[in-house]
C-alpha positions as CSV (number, residue, x, y, z in Angstrom):
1,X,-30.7,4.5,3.6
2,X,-28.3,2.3,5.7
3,X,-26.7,2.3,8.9
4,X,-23.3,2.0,9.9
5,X,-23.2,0.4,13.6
6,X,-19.1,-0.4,13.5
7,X,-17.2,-3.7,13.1
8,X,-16.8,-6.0,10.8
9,X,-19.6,-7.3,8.9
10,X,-22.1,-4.4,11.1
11,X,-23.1,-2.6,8.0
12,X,-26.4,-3.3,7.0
13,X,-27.0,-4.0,3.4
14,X,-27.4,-1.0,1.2
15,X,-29.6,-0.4,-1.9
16,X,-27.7,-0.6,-5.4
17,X,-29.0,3.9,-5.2
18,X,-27.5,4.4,-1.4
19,X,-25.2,6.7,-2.9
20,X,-22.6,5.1,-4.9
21,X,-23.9,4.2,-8.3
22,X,-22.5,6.0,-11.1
23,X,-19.1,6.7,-9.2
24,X,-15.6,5.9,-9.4
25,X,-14.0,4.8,-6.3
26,X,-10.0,3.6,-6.1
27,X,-9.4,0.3,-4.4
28,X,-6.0,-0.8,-3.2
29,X,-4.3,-4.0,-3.3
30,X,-1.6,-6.0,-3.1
31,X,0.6,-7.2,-6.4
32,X,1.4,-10.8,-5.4
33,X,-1.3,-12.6,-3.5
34,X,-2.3,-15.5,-6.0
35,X,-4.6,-16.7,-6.4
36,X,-5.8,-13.4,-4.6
37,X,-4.5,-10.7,-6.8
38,X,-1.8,-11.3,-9.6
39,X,-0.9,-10.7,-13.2
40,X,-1.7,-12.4,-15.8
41,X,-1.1,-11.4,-19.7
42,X,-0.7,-8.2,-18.3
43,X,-3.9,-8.3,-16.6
44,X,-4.8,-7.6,-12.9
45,X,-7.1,-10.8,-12.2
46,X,-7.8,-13.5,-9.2
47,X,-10.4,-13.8,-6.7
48,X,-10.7,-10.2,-4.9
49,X,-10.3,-8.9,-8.5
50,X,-13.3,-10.6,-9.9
51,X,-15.4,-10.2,-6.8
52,X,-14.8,-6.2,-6.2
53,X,-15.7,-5.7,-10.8
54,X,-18.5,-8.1,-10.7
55,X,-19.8,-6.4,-7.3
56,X,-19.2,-2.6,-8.4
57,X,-21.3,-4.0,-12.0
58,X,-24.3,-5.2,-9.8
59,X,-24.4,-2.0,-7.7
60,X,-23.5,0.1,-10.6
61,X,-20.7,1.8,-9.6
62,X,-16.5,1.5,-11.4
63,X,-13.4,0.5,-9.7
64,X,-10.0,1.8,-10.4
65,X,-7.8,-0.9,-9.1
66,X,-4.0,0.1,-7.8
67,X,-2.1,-2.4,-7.1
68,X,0.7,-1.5,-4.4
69,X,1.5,-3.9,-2.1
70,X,-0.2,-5.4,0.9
71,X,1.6,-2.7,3.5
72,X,1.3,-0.1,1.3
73,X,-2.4,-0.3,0.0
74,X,-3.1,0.0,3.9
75,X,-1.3,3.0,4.1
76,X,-2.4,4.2,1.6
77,X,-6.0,3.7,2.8
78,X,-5.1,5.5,6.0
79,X,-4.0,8.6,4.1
80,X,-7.1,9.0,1.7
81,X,-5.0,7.8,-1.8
82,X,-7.4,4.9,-2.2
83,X,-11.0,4.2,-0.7
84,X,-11.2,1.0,0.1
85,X,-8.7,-2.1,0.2
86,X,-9.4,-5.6,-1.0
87,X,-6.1,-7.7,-0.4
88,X,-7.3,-11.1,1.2
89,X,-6.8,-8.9,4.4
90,X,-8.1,-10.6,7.7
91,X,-10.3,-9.7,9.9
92,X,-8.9,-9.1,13.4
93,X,-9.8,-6.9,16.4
94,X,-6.4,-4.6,15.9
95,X,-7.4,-4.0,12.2
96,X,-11.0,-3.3,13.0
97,X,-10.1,-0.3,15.5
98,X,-8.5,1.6,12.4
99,X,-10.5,0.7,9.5
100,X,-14.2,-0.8,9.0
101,X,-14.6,-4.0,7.5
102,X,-17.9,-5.4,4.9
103,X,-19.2,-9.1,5.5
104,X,-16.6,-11.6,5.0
105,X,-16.4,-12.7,1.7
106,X,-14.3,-15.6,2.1
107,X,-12.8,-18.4,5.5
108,X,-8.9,-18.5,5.4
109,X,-6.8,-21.2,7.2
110,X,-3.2,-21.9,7.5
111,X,-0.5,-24.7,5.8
112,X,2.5,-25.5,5.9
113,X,4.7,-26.3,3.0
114,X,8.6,-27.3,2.4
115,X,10.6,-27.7,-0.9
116,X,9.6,-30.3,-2.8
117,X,12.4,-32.6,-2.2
118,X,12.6,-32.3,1.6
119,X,11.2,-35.5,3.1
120,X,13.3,-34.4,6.2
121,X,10.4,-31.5,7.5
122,X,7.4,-33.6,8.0
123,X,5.5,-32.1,10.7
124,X,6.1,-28.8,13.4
125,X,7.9,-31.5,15.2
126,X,10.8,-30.9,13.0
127,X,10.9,-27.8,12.8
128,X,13.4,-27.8,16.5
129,X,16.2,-25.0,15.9
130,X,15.1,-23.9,12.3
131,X,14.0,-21.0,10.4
132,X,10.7,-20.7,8.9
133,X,9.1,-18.2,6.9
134,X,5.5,-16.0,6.7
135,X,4.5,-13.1,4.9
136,X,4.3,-10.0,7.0
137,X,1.4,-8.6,8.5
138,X,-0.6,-12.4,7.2
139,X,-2.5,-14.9,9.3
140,X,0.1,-17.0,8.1
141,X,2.6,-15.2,10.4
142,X,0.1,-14.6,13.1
143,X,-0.2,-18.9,13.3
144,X,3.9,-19.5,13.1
145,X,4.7,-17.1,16.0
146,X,2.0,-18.7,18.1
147,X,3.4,-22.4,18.0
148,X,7.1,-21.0,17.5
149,X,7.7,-21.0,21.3
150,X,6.0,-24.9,21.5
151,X,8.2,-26.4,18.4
152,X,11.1,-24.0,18.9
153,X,11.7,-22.9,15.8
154,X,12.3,-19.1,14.2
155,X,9.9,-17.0,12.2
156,X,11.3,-14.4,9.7
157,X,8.7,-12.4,8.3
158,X,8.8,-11.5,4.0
159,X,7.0,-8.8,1.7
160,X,5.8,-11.5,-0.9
161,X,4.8,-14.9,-1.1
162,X,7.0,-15.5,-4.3
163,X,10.0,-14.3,-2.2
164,X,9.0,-16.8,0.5
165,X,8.7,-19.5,-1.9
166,X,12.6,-18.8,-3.0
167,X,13.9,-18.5,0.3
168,X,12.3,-21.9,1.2
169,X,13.6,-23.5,-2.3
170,X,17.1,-22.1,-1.4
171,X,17.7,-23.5,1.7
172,X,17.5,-20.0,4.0
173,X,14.4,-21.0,5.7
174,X,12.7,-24.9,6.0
175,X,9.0,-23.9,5.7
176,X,6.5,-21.6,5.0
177,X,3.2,-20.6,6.7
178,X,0.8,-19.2,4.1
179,X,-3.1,-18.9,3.3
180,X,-4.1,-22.9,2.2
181,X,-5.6,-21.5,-1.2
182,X,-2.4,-19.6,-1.7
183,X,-0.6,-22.2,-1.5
184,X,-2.5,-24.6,-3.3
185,X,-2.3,-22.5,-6.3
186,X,0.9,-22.1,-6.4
187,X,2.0,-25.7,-5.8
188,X,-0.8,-26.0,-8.9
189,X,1.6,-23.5,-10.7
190,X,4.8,-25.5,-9.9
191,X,6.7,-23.0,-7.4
192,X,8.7,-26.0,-6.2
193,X,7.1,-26.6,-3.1
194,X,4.8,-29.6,-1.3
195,X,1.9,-29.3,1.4
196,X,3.1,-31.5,4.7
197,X,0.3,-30.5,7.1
198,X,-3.4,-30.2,7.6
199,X,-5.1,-27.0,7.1
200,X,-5.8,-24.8,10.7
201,X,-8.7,-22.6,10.8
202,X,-8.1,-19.0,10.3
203,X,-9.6,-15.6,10.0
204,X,-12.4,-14.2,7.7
205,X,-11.0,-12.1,4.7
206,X,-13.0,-8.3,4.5
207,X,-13.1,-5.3,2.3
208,X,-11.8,-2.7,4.3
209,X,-12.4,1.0,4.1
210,X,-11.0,3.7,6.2
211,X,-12.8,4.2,9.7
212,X,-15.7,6.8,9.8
213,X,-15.2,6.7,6.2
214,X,-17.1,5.7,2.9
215,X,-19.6,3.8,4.5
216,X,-21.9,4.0,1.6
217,X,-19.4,2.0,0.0
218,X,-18.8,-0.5,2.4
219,X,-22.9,-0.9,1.9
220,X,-23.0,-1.5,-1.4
221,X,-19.6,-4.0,-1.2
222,X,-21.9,-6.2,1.4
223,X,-25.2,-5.8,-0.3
224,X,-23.4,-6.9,-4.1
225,X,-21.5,-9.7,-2.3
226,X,-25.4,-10.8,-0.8
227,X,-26.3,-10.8,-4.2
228,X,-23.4,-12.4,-5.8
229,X,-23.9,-15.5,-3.1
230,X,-27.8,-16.1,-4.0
231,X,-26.8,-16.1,-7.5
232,X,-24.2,-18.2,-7.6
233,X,-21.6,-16.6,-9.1
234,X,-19.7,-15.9,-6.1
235,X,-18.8,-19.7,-6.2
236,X,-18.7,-19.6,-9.6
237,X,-15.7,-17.2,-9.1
238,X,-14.0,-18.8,-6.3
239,X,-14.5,-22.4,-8.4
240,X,-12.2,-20.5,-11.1
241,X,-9.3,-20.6,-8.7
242,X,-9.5,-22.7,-6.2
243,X,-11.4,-25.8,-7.3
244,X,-9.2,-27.6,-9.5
245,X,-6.1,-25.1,-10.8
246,X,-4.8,-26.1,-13.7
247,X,-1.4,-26.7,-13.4
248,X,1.5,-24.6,-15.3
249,X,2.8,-25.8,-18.2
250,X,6.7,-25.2,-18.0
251,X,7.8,-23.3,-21.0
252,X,11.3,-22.8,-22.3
253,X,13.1,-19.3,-21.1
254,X,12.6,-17.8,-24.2
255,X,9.1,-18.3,-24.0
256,X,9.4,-16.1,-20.8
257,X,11.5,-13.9,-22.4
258,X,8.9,-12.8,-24.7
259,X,6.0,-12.8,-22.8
260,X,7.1,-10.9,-20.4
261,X,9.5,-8.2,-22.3
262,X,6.0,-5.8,-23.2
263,X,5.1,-5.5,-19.7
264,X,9.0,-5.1,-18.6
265,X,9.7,-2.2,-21.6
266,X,6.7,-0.4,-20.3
267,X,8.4,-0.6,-16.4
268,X,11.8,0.8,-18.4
269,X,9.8,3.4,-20.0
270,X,8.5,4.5,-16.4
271,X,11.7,4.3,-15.0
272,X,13.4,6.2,-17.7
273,X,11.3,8.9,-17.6
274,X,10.7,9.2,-13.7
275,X,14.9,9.7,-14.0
276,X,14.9,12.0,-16.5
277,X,12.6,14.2,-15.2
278,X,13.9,13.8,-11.4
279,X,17.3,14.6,-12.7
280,X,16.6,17.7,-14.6
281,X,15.0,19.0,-10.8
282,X,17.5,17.6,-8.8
283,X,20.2,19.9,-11.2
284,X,18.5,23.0,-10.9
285,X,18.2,22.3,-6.9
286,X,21.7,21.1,-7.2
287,X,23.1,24.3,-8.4
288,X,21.0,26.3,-6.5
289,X,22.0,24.8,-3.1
290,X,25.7,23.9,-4.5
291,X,26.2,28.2,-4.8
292,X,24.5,28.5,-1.5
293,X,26.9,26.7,0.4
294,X,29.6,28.8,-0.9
295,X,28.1,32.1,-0.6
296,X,29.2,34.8,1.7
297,X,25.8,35.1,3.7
298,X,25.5,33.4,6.6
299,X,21.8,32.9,6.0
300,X,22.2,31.3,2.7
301,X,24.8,28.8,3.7
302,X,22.1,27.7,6.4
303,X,19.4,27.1,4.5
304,X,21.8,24.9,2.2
305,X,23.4,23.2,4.4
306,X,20.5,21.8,5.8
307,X,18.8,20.9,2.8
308,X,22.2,18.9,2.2
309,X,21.8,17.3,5.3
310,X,18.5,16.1,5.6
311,X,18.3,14.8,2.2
312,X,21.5,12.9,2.4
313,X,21.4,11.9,5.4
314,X,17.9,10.3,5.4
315,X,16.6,6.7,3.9
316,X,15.2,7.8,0.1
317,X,12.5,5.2,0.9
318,X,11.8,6.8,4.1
319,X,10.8,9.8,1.4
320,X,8.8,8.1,-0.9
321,X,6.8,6.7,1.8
322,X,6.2,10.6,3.6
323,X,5.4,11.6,0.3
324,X,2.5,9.6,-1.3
325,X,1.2,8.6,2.4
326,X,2.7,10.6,5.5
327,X,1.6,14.3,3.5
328,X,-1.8,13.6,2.5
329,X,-2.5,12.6,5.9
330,X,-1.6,16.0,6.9
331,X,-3.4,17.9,4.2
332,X,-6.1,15.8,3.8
333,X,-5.0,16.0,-0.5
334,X,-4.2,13.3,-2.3
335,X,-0.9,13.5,-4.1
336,X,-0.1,11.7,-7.8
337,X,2.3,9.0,-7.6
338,X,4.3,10.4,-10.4
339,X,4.6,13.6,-8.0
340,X,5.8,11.5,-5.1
341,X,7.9,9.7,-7.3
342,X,10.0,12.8,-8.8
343,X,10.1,15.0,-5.4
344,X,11.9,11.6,-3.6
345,X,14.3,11.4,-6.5
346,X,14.8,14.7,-7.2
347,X,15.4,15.9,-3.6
348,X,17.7,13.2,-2.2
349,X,19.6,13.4,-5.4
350,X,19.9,17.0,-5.0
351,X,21.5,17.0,-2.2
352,X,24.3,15.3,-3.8
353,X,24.4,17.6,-6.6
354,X,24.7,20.5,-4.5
355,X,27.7,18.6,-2.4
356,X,29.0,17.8,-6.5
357,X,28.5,21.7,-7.1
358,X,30.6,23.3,-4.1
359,X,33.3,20.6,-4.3
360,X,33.4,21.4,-8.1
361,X,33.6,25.1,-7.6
362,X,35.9,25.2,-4.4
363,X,38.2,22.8,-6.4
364,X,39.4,25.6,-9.0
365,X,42.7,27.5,-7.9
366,X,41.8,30.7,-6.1
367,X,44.1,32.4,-8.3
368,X,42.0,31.8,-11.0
369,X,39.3,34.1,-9.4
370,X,41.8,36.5,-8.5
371,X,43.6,36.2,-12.0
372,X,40.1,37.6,-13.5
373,X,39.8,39.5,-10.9
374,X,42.9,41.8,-11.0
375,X,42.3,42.4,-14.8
376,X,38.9,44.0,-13.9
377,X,35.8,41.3,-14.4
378,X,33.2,41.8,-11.2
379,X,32.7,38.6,-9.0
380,X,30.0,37.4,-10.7
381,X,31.4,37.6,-14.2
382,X,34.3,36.0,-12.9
383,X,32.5,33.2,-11.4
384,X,30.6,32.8,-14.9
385,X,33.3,33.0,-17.1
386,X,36.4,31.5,-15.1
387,X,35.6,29.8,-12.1
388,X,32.5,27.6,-13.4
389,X,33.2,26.8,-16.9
390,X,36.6,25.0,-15.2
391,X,34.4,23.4,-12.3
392,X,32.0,21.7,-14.7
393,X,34.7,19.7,-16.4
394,X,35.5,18.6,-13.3
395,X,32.1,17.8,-12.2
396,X,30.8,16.1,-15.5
397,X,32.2,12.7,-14.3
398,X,30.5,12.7,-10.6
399,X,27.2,14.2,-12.2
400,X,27.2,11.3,-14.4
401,X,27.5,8.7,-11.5
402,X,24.7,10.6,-9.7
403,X,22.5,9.9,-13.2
404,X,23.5,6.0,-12.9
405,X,22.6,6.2,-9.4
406,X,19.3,8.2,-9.7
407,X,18.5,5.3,-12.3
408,X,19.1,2.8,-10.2
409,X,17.3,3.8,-6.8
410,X,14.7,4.5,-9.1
411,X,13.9,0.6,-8.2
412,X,13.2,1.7,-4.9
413,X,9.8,3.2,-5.9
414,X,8.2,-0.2,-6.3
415,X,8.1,-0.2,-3.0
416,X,4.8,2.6,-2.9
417,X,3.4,0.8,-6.0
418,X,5.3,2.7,-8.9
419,X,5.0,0.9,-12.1
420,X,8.7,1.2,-13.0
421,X,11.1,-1.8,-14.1
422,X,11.8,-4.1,-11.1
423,X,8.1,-3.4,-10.2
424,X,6.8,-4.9,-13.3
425,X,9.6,-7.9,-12.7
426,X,7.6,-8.7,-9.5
427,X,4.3,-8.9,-10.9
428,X,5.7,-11.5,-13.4
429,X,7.3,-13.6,-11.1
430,X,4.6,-13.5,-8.8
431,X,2.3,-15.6,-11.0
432,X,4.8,-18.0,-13.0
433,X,6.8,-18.2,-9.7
434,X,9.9,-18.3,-11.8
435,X,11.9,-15.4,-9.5
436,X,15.4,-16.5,-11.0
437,X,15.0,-16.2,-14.5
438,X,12.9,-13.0,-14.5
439,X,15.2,-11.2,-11.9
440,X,18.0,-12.4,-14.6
441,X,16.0,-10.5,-17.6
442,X,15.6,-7.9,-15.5
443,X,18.7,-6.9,-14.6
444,X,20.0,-7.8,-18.0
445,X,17.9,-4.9,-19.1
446,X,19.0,-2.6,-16.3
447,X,22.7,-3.3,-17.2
448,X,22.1,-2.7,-20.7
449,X,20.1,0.5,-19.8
450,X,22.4,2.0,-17.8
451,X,25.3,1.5,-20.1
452,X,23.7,3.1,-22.8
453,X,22.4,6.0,-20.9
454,X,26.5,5.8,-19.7
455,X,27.9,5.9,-23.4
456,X,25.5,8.6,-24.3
457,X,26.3,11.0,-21.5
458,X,30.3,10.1,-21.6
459,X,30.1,11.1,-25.4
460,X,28.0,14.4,-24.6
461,X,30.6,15.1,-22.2
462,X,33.6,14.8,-24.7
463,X,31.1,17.3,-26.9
464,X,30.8,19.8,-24.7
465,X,33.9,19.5,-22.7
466,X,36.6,19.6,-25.4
């Protein structure tokens, strides 16, 4: 047995039978924390990676890692879609009053780095009236805003450290705060960047697990790490990464190219489907609510109309995020991503639809309708053979643009860790550090996507709309 007596590092070491052994348990992370958490080959691998597999083998239990984001694997913690999180998260008394932290399994501290050709930024001395960046929710950012005030300077905070590492490189921000190790690797990696001061002490880095929750997990994470550190191999694993990186080799674009187009045609794959399937829902909601509006009951026009407008006039992302995180929290259920991912589309597309539908319908001369009508067809044969078959030639072209659209905010997903195109994108970039020239292939293969899928729907409409 163990005993759980709160705050970090108060769990008491638990037996390899306390509970977990022979279970699966789903750990969070974030997609682009090297040498942390990143891709490589395809592979989820780095320090947190190999610590949380080589401690769930030692106190036999299995991991089923989700990489999501930093923001969004703590989320997600919060609403019961992953057990614990392992993101090279600090330990700090805000984060301890929400969730319960293991031992800390490794001692941060904080650099400073500037583009690799600016001998101008020395120091924080020179940072007077300039913008630096830090990654959101990091120690990194913690550290900047505390000296900001002293070397008056400006802190913007960003999602990823390879989107840090751009902004510095392109001249939108001087510096960057980050984790030493982080940026030692990539430095190591060539992101274009140089060290110019000394490491400052920082937090502790913890496995995290919700509050009140899993404990016998957060047991077994301490007593495997115990383990791991008498043995050795816990330096054996941070030696891997941190000790001497090996620095990248730069090869040619088409050498990314084709490393990276497997993992990038699976992402179109995801995104292809997700859209097909959203748009088939969003139709049938679409027509639904679209014949609703224009009905003669009060009732019915009501219930449309607000669908309409809380679905339009609402941030999609706003959706995706109440969906996989704000409605388990409710119901205490986990929901699928895939589910989340086709009720955002499908929804906020709907509501388009439906505005496509009565526009459509209501643009048809009323004498049509009464045409049929005074030759002795009911309303609703009139409607069916008349009115709608006219509407839908003139809706074809606006429900293609909504498919093109749909498509397109698709990206958005990424965002609550869907594995779709732009999400694959990132977790290339994020170890090769080459954001340019995989943002290019990517939306090289959107564009081609999308005017494929435009061809193919324009000819289909010539088909069927002769």
């Amino acid at each position: 047995m163990f005993v759980l007596l709160g705050g970090a590092g108060a769990a008491l070491a638990a037996p390899a039978d306390s509970g977990v052994e022979g279970k699966t348990f789903v750990i969070g992370t974030d997609t682009t924390f090297a040498p942390f958490e990143f891709r490589q080959n395809g592979e989820l691998t780095g320090i947190d990676m190999d610590l949380v597999r080589a401690i769930a083998e030692e106190e036999g239990f299995t991991v089923e890692i989700r990489s999501l984001g930093f923001n969004a694997a703590l989320q997600a913690l919060s609403s019961n879609q992953v057990d614990g999180v392992i993101a090279g998260m600090s330990i700090t008394d805000e984060r301890k009053a929400i969730y319960d932290f293991s031992e800390p399994y490794f001692e941060s501290g904080i650099q400073m780095a500037v583009a690799k050709n600016d001998d101008a930024i020395k120091g924080y001395e020179d940072l007077n009236g300039k913008t630096v960046v830090a990654k959101t929710g990091s120690e990194g950012e913690t550290y900047a805003r505390s000296i900001a005030g002293q070397y008056g300077f400006e802190v913007t905070a960003l999602d990823q450290s390879a989107t840090m590492y751009e902004s510095v490189k392109a001249g939108s921000a001087v510096a960057v705060f980050d984790d030493y190790p982080v940026l030692a690797y990539g430095v190591a990696q060539n992101n274009g960047l140089k060290t110019v001061t000394d490491k400052v002490p920082g937090g502790s880095y913890g496995f995290a697990v919700d509050k009140g929750n899993n404990s016998a997990l957060l047991a077994a994470f301490n007593d495997g790490l115990a383990k791991l550190k008498a043995s050795g191999e816990y330096d054996q694993i941070l030696d891997k990464y941190l000790a001497d990186p090996t620095a990248a080799v730069p090869t040619s674009f088409w050498e990314l190219l084709t490393e990276s187009l497997p993992a990038l045609m699976k992402g179109l794959g995801n995104t292809i489907l997700v859209t097909a399937i959203s748009f088939a829902v969003a139709m049938v909601l679409g027509l639904l609510a679209g014949f609703m509006k224009i009905s003669h009951n009060i009732v019915l026009r009501g219930i449309a109309t607000t669908f309409v407008n809380v679905f339009r006039g609402t941030p999609l992302l706003l959706w995706a995020f109440m969906f996989y995180f704000g409605i388990p929290q409710l119901t205490g259920q986990p929901i699928s991503i895939w589910v989340a991912g086709v009720l955002t589309l499908s929804l906020n597309s709907g509501a388009y639809v439906a505005e496509i539908v009565r526009g459509g319908i209501q643009s048809v001369d009323p004498g049509q309708l009464e045409a049929s009508r005074s030759l002795g067809l009911g309303y609703g044969k009139s409607m069916q053979k008349v009115v709608v078959p006219q509407a839908f030639k003139m809706m074809t072209p606006s429900l293609i643009n909504q498919l093109i659209i749909m498509l397109k905010d698709s990206s958005l997903l990424l965002a609550i860790g869907f594995t779709e195109l732009l999400y694959q994108g990132q977790q290339i970039y994020a170890s090769n550090f080459r954001v340019t020239e995989t943002l290019l292939i990517v939306g090289v293969i959107y564009f081609v996507a999308i005017m494929a899928l435009t061809k193919l729907a324009n000819f289909a409409d010539r088909k069927f709309n002769k």
